[in-house]
PyMOL Python script that loads the backbone (N, CA, C, O; Angstrom):
from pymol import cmd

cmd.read_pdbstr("""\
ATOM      1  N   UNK A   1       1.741  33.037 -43.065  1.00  0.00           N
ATOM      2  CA  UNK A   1       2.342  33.636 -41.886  1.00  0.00           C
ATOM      3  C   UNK A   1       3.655  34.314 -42.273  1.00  0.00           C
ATOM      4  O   UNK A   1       4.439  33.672 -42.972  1.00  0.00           O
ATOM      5  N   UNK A   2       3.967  35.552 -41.884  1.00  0.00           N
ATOM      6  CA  UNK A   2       5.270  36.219 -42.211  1.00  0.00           C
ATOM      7  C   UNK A   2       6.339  35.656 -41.253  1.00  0.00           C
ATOM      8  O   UNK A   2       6.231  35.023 -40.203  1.00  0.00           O
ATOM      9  N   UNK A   3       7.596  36.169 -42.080  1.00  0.00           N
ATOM     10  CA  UNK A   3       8.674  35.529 -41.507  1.00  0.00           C
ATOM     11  C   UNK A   3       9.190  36.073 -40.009  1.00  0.00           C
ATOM     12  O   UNK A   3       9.016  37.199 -39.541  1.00  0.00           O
ATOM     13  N   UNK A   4       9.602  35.390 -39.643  1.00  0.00           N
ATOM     14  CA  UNK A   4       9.911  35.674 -38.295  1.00  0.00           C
ATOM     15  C   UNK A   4      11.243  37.299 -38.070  1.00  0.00           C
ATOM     16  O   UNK A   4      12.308  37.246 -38.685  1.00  0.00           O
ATOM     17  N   UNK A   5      11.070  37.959 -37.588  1.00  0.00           N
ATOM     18  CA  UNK A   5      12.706  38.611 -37.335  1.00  0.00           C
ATOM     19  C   UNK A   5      13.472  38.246 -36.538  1.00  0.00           C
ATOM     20  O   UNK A   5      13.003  37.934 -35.443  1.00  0.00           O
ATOM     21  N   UNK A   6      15.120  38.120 -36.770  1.00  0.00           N
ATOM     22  CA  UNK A   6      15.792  38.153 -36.066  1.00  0.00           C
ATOM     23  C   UNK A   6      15.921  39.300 -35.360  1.00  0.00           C
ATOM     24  O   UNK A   6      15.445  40.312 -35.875  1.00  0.00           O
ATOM     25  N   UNK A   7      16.630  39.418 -33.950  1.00  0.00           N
ATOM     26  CA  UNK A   7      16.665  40.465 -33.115  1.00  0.00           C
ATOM     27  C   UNK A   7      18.189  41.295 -33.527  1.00  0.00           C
ATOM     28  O   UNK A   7      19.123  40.974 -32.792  1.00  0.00           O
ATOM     29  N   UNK A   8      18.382  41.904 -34.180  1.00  0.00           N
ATOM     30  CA  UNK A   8      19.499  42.585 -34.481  1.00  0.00           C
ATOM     31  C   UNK A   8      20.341  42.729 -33.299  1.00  0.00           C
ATOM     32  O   UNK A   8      21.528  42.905 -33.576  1.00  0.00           O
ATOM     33  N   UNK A   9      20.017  42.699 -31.893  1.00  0.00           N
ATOM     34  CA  UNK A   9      21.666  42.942 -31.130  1.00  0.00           C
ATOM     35  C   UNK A   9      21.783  41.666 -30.836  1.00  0.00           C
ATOM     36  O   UNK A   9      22.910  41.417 -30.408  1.00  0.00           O
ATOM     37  N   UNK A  10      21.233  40.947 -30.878  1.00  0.00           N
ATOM     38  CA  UNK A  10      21.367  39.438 -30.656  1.00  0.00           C
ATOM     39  C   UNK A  10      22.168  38.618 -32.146  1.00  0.00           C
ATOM     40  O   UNK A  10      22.851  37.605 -32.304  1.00  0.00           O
ATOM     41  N   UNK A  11      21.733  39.496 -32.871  1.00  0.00           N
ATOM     42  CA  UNK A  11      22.572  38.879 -34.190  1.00  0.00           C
ATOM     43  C   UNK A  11      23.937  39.537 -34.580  1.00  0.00           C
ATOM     44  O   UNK A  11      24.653  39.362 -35.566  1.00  0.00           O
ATOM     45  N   UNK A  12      24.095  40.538 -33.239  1.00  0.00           N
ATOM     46  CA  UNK A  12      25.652  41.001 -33.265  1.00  0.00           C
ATOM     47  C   UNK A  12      26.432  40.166 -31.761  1.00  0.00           C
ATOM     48  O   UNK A  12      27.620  39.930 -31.541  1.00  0.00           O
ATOM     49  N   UNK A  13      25.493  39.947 -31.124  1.00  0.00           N
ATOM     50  CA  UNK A  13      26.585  39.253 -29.854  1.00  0.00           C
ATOM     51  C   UNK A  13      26.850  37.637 -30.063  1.00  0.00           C
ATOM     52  O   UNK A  13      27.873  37.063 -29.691  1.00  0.00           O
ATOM     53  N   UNK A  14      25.719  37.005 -30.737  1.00  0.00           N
ATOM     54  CA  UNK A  14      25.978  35.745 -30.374  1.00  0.00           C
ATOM     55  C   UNK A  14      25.946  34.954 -32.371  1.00  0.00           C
ATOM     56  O   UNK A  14      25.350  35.073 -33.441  1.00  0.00           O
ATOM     57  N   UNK A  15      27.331  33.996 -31.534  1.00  0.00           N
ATOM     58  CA  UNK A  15      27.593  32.882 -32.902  1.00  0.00           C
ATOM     59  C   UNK A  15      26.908  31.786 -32.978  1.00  0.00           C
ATOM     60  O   UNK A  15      26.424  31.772 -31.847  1.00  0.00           O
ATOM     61  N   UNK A  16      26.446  30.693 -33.586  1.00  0.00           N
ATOM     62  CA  UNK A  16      25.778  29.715 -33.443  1.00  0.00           C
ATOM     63  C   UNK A  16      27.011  28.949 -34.019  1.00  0.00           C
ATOM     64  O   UNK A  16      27.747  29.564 -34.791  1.00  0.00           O
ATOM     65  N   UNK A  17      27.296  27.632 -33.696  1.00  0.00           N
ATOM     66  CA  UNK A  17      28.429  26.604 -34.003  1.00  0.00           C
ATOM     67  C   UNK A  17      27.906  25.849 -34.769  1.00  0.00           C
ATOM     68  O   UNK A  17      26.679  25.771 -34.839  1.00  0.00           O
ATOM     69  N   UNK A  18      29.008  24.866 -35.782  1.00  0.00           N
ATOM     70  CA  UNK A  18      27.808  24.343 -36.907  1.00  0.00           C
ATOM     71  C   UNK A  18      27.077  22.891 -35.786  1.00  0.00           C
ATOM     72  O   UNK A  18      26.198  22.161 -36.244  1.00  0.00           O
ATOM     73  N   UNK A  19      27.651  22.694 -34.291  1.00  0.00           N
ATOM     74  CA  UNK A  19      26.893  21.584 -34.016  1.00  0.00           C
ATOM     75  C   UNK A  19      25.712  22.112 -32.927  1.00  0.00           C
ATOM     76  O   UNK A  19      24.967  21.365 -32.293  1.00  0.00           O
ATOM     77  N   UNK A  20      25.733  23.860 -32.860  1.00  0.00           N
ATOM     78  CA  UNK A  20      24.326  24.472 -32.556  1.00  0.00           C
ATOM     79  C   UNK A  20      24.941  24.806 -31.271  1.00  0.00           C
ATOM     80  O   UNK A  20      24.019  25.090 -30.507  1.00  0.00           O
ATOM     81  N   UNK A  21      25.989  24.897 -30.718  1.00  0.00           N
ATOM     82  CA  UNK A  21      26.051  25.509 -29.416  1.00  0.00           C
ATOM     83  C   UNK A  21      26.397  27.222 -29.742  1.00  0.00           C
ATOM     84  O   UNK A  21      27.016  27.845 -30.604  1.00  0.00           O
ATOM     85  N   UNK A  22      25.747  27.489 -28.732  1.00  0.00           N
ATOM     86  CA  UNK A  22      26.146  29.687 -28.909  1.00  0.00           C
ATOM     87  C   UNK A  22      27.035  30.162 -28.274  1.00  0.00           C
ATOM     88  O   UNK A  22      26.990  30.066 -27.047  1.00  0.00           O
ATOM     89  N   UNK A  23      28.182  30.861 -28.947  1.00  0.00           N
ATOM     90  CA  UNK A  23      29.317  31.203 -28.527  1.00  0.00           C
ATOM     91  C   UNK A  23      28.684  32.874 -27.950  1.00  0.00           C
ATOM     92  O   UNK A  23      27.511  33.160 -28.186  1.00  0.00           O
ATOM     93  N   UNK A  24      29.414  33.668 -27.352  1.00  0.00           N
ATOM     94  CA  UNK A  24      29.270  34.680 -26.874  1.00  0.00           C
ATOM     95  C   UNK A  24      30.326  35.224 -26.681  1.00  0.00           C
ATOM     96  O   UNK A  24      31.119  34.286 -26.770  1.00  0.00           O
ATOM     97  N   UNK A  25      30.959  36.210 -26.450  1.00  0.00           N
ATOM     98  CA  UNK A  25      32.054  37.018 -26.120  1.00  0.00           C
ATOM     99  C   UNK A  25      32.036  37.442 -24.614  1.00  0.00           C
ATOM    100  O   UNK A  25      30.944  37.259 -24.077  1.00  0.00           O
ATOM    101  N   UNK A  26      33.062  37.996 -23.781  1.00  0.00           N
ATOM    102  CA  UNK A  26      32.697  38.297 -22.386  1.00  0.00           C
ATOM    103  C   UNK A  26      32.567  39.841 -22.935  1.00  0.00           C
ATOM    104  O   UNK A  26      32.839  40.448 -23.970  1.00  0.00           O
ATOM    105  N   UNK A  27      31.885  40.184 -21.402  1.00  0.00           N
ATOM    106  CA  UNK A  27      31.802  41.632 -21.139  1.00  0.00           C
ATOM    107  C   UNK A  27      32.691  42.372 -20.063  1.00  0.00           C
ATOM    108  O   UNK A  27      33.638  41.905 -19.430  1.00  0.00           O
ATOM    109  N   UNK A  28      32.146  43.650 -20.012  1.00  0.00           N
ATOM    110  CA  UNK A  28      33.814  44.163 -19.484  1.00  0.00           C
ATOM    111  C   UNK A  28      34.936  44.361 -20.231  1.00  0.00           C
ATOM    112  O   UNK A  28      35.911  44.566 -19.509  1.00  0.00           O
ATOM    113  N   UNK A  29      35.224  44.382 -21.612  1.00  0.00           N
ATOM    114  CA  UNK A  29      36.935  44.583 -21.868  1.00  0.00           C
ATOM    115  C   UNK A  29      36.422  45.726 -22.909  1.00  0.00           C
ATOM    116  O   UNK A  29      37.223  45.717 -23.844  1.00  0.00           O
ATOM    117  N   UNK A  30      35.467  46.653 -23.115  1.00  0.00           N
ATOM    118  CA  UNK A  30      35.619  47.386 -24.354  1.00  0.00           C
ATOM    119  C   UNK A  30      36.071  49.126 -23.370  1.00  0.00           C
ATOM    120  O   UNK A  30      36.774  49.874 -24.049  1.00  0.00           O
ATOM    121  N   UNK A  31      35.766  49.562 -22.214  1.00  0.00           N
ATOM    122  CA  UNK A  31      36.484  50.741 -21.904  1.00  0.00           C
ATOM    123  C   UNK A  31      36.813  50.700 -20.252  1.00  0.00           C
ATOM    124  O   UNK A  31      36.450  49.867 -19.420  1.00  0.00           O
ATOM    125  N   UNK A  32      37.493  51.698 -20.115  1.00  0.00           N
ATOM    126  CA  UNK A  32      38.121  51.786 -18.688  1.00  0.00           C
ATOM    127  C   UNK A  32      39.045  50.609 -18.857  1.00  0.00           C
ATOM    128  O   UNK A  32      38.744  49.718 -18.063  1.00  0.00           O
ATOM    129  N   UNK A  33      40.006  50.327 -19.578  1.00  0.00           N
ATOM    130  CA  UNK A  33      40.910  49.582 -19.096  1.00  0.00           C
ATOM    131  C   UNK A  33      42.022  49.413 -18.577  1.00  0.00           C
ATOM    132  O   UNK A  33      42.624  48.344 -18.465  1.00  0.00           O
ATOM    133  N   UNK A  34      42.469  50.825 -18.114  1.00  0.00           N
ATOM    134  CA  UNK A  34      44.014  51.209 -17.784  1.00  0.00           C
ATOM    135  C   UNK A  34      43.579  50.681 -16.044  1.00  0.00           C
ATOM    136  O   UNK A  34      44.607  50.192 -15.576  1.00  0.00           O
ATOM    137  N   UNK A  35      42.694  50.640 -15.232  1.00  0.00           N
ATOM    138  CA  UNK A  35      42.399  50.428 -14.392  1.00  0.00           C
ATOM    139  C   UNK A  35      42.316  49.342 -13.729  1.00  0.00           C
ATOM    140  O   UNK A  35      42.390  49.116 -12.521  1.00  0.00           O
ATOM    141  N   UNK A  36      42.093  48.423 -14.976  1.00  0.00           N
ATOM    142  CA  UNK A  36      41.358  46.875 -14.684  1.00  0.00           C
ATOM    143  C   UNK A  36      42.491  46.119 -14.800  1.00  0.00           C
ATOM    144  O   UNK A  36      43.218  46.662 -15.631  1.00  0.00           O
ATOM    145  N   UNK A  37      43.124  44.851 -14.243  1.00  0.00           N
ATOM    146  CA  UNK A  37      44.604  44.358 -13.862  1.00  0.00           C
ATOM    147  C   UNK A  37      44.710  43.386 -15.472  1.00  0.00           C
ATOM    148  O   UNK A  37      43.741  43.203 -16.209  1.00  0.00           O
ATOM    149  N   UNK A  38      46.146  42.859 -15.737  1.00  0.00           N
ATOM    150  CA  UNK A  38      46.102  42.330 -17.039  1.00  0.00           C
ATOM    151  C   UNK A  38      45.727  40.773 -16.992  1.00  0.00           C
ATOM    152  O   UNK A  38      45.396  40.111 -17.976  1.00  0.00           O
ATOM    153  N   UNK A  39      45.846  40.268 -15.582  1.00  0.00           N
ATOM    154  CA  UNK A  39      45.007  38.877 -15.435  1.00  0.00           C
ATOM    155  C   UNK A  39      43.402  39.361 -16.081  1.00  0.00           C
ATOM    156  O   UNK A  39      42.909  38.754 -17.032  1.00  0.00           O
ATOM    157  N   UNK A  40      42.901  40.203 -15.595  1.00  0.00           N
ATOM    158  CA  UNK A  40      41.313  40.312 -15.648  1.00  0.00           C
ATOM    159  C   UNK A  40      41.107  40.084 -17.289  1.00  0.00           C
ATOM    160  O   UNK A  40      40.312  39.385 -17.916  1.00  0.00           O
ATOM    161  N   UNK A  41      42.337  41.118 -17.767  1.00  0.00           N
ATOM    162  CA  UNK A  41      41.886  41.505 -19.214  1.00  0.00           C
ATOM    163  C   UNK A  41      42.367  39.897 -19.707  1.00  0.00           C
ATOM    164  O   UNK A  41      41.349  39.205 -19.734  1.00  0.00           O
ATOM    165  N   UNK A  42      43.384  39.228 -20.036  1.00  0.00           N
ATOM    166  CA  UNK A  42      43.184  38.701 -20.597  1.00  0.00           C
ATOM    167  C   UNK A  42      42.241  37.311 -20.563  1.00  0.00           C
ATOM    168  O   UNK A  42      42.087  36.578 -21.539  1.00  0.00           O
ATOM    169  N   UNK A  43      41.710  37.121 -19.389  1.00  0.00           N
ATOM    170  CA  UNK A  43      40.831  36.292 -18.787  1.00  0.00           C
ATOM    171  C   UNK A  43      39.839  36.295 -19.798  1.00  0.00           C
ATOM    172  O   UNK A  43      39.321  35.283 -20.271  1.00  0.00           O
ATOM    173  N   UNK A  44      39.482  37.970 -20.248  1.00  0.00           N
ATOM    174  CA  UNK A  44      38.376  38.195 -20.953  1.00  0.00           C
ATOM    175  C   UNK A  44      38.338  37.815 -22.516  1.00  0.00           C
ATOM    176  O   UNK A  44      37.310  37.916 -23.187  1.00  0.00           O
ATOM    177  N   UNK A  45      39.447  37.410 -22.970  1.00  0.00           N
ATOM    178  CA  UNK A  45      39.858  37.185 -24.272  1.00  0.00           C
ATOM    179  C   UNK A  45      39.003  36.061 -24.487  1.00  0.00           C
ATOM    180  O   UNK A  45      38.603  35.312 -23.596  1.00  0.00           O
ATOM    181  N   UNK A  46      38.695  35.956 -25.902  1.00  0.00           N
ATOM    182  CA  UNK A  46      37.945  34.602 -26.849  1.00  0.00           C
ATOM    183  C   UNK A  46      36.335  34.655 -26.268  1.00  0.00           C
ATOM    184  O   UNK A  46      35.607  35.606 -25.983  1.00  0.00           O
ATOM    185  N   UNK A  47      36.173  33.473 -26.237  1.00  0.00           N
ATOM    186  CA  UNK A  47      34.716  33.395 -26.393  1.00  0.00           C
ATOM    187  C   UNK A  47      34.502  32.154 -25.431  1.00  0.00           C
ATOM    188  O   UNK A  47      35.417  31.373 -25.168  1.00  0.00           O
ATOM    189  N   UNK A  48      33.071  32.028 -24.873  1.00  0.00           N
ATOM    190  CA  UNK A  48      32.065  30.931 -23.887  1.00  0.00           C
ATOM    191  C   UNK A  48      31.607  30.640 -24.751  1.00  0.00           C
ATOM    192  O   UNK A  48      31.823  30.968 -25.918  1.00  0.00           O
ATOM    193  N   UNK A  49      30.645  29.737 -24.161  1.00  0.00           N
ATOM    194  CA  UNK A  49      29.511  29.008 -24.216  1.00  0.00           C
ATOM    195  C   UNK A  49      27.785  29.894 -23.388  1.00  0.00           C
ATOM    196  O   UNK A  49      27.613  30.657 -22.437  1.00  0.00           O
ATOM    197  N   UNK A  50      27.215  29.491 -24.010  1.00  0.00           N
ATOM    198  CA  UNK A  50      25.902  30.512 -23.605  1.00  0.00           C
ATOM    199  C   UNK A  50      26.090  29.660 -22.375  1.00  0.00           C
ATOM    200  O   UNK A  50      26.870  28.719 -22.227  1.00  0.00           O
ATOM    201  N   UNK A  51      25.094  30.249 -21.392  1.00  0.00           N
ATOM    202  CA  UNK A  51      24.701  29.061 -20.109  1.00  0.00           C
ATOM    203  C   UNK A  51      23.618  28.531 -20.154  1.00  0.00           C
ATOM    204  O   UNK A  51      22.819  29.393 -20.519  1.00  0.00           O
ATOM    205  N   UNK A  52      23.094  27.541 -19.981  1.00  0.00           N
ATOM    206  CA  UNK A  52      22.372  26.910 -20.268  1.00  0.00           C
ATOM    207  C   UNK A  52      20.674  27.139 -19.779  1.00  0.00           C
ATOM    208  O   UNK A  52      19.657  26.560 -20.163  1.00  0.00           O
ATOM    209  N   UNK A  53      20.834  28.005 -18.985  1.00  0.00           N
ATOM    210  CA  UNK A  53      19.309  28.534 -18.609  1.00  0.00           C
ATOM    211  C   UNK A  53      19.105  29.660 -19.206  1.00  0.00           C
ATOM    212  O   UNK A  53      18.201  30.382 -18.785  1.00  0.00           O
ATOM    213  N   UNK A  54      20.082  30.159 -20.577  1.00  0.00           N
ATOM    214  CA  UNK A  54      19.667  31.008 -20.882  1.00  0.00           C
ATOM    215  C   UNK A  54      19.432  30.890 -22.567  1.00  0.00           C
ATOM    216  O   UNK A  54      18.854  31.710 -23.281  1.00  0.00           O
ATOM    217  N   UNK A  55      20.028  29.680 -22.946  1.00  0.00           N
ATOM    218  CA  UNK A  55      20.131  29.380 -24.223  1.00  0.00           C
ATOM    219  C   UNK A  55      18.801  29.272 -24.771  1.00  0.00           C
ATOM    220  O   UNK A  55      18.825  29.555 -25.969  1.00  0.00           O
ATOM    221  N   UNK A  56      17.168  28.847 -24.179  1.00  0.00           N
ATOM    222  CA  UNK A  56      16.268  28.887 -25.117  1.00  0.00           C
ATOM    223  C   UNK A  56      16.142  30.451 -25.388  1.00  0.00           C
ATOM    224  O   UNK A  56      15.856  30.819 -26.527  1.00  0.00           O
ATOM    225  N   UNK A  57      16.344  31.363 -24.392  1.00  0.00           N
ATOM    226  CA  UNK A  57      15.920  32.745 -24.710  1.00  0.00           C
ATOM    227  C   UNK A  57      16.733  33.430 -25.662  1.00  0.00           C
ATOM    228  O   UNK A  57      16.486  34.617 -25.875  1.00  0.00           O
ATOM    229  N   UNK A  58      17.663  32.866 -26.265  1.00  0.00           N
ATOM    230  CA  UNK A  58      18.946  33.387 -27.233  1.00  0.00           C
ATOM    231  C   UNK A  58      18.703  32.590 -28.590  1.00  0.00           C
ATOM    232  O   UNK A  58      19.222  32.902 -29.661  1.00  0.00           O
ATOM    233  N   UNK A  59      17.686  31.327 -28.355  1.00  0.00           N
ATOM    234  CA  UNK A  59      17.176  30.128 -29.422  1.00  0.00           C
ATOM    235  C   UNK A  59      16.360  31.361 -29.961  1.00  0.00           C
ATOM    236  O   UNK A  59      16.515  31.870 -31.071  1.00  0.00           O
ATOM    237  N   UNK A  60      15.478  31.752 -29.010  1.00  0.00           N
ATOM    238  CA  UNK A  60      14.360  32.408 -29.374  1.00  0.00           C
ATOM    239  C   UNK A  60      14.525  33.877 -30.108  1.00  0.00           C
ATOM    240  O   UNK A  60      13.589  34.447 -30.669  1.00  0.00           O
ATOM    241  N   UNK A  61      15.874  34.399 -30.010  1.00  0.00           N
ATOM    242  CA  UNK A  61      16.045  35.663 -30.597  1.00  0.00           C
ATOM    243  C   UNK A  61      16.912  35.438 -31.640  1.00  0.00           C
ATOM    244  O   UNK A  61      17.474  36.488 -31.954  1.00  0.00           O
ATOM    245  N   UNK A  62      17.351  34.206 -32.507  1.00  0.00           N
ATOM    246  CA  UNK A  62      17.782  33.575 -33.601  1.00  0.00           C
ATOM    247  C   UNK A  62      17.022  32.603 -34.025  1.00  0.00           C
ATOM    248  O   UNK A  62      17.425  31.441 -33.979  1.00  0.00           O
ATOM    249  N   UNK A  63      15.803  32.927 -34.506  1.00  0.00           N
ATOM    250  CA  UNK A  63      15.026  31.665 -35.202  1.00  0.00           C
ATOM    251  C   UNK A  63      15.683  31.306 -36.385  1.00  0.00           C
ATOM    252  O   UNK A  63      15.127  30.351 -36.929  1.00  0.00           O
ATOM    253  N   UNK A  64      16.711  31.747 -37.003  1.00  0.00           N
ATOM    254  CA  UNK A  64      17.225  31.519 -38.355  1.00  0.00           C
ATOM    255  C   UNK A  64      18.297  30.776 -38.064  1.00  0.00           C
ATOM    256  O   UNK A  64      18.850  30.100 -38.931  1.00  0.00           O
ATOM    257  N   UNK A  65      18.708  30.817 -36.810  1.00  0.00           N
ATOM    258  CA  UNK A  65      20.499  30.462 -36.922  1.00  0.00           C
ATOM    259  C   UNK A  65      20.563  28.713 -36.632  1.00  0.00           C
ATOM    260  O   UNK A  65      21.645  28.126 -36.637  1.00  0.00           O
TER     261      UNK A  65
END
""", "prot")
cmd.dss("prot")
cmd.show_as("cartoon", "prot")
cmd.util.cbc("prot")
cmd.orient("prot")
């Protein structure tokens, strides 16, 4: 059986932790930002946690990680 692929935009948005939880980045902060207030922006700084009804479908587009 051939190897599985990873999904290439999935292997640019999401981190896997070494105890397996998936980090993610928010969305919203890459344009239009002169508009958007500086609570919002920095709200958006660092990184989550996947949510949890969505984590097998993010399992499933990192079979390697």
């Amino acid at each position: 059986m051939p190897k599985m692929k990873t999904k290439s935009g999935a292997k640019k948005r999401f981190t896997v932790s070494a105890s397996g939880r998936i980090k993610r980045s928010f969305a919203y902060k890459r344009h239009i930002l002169t508009k958007k207030d500086t609570k919002t922006k920095r709200q958006l700084r660092g990184t989550t946690e996947v949510h949890a009804a969505d984590k097998a479908m993010v399992r499933s587009m990192l079979p390697y990680a």
